[in-house]
BANU-480059 format. One record per residue: x, y, z of N, C-alpha, C in turn. Coordinates in steps of 0.001 Angstrom, whole numbers, always signed. Atoms other than C-alpha are relative to their C-alpha. Layout:
<rs>
<r <X,Y,Z>,<X,Y,Z>,<X,Y,Z>>
...
</rs>
This chain:
<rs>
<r <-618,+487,-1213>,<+68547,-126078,-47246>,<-582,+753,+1188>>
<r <+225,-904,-691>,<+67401,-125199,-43975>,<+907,+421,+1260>>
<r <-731,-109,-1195>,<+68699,-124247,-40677>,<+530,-1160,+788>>
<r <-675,+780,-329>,<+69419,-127572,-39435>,<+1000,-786,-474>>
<r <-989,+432,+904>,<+70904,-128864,-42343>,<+1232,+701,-196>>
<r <-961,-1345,+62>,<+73149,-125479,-42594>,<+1263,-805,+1399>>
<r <-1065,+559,-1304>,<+74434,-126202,-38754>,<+511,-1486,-67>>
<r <-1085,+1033,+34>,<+74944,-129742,-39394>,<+1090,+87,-690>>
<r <-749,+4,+1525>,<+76789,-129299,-42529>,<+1366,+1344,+583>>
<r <-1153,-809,-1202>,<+78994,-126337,-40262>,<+817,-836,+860>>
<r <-593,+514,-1495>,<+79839,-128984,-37383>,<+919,-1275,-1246>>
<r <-873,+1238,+832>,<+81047,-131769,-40385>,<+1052,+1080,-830>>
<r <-768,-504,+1049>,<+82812,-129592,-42533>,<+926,+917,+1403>>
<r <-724,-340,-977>,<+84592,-127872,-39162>,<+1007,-1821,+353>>
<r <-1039,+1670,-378>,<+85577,-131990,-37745>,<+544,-420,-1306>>
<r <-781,+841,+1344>,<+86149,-133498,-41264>,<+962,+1056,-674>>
<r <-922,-545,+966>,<+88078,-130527,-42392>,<-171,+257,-1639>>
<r <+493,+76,+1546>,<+86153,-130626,-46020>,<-1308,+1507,+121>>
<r <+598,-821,+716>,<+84514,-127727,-47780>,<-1684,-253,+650>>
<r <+1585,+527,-177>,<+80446,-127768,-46920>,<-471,-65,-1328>>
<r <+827,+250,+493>,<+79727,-127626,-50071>,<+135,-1805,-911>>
<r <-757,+1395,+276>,<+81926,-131364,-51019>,<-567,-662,+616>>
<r <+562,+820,-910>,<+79532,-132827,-48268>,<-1332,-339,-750>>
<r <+1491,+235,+509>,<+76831,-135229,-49344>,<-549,-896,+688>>
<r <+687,+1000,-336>,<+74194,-137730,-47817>,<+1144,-926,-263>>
<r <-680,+868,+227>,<+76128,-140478,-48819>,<+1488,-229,+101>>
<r <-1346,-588,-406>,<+79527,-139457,-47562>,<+62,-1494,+1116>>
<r <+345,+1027,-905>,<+80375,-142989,-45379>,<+1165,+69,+914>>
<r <-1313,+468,-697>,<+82491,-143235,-42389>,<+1281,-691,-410>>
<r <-1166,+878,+241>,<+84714,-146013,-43468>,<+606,+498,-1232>>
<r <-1067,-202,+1609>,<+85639,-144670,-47217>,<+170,+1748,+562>>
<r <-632,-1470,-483>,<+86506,-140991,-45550>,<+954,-379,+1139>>
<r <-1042,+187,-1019>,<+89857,-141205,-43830>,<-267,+1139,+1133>>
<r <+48,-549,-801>,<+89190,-138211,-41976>,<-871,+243,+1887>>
<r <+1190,+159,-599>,<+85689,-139409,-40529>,<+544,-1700,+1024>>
<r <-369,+1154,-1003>,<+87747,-141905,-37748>,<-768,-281,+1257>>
<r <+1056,-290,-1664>,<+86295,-142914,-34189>,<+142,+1163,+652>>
<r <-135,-711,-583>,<+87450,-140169,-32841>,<-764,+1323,-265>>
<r <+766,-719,+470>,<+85888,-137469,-35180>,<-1236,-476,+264>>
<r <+1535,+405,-61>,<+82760,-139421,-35073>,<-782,+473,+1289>>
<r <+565,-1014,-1395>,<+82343,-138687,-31354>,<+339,+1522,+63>>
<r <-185,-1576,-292>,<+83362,-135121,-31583>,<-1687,+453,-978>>
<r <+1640,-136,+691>,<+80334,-134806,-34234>,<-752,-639,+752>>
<r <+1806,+267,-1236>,<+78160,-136418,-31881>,<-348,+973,+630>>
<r <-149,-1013,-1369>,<+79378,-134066,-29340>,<-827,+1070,-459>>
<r <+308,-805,-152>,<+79161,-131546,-30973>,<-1405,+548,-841>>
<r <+1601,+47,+430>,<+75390,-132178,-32852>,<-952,+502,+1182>>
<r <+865,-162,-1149>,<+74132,-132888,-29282>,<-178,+1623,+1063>>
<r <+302,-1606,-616>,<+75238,-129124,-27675>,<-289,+641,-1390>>
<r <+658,-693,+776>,<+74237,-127726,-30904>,<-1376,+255,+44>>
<r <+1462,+349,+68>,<+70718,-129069,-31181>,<-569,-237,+1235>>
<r <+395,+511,-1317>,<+70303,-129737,-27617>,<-614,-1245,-93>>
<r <+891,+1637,+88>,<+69666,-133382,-28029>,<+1147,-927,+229>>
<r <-1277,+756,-973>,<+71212,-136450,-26639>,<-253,-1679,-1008>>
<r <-28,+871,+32>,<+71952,-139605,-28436>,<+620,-1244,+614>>
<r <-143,+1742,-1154>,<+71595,-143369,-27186>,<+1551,-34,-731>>
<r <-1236,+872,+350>,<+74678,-145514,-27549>,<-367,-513,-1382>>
<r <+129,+548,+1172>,<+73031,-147749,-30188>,<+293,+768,-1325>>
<r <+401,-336,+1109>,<+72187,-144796,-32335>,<+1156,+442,-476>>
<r <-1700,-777,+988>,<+76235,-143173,-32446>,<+444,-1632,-1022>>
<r <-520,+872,+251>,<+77099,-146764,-33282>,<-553,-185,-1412>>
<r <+952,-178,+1586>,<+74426,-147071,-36353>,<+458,+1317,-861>>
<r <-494,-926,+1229>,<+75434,-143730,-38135>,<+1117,-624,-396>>
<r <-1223,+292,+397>,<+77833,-144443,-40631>,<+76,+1085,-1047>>
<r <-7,-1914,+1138>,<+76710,-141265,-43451>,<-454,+804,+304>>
<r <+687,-1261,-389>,<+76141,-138351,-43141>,<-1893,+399,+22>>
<r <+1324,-93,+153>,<+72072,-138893,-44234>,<-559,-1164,+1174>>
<r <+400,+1354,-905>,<+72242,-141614,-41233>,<-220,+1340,+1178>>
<r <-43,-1245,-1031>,<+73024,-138190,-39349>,<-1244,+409,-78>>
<r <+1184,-755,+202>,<+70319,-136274,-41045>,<-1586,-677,+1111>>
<r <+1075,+794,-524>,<+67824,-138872,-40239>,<-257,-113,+1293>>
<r <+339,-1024,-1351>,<+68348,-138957,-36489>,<-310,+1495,+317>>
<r <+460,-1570,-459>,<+68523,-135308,-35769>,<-1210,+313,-383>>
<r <+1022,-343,+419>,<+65511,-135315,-37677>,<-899,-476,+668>>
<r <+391,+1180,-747>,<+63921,-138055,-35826>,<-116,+534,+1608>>
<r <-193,-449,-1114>,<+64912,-136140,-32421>,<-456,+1186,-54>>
<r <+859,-983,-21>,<+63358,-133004,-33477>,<-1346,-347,-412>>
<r <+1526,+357,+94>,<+60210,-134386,-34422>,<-868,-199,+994>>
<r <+266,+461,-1284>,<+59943,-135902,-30653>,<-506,+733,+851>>
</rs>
């Protein structure tokens, strides 16, 4: 795991309230009660002052797992 994966996996397991190590890629918005609209933007939030990076509208709307996460942030550090 590295350092970005670490801090994401800190900022979900802080909002969702779940263990980091119970967190997987495939974790989906809709079948996690905890992962509501409201959490979803706080994990945006708080990805974007983490990583210093800013996502579009489209792209909060498109995550729905956690490897939808990975994939941007990854995608925005590559840039």
């Amino acid at each position: 795991m590295n350092d970005m994966d670490d801090k994401l996996l800190d900022i979900l397991s802080k909002v969702l309230l779940v263990d980091k190590e119970d967190i997987t890629d495939d974790i989906r918005r809709k079948d996690h009660e905890a992962w509501d609209s409201m959490a979803h933007l706080i994990i945006i939030s708080e990805i974007e002052n983490a990583f210093g990076v800013f996502f579009e509208d489209e792209e909060v709307v498109d995550v729905w797992t956690v490897g939808d996460l990975k994939r941007v942030l990854a995608e925005k550090h590559s840039d």
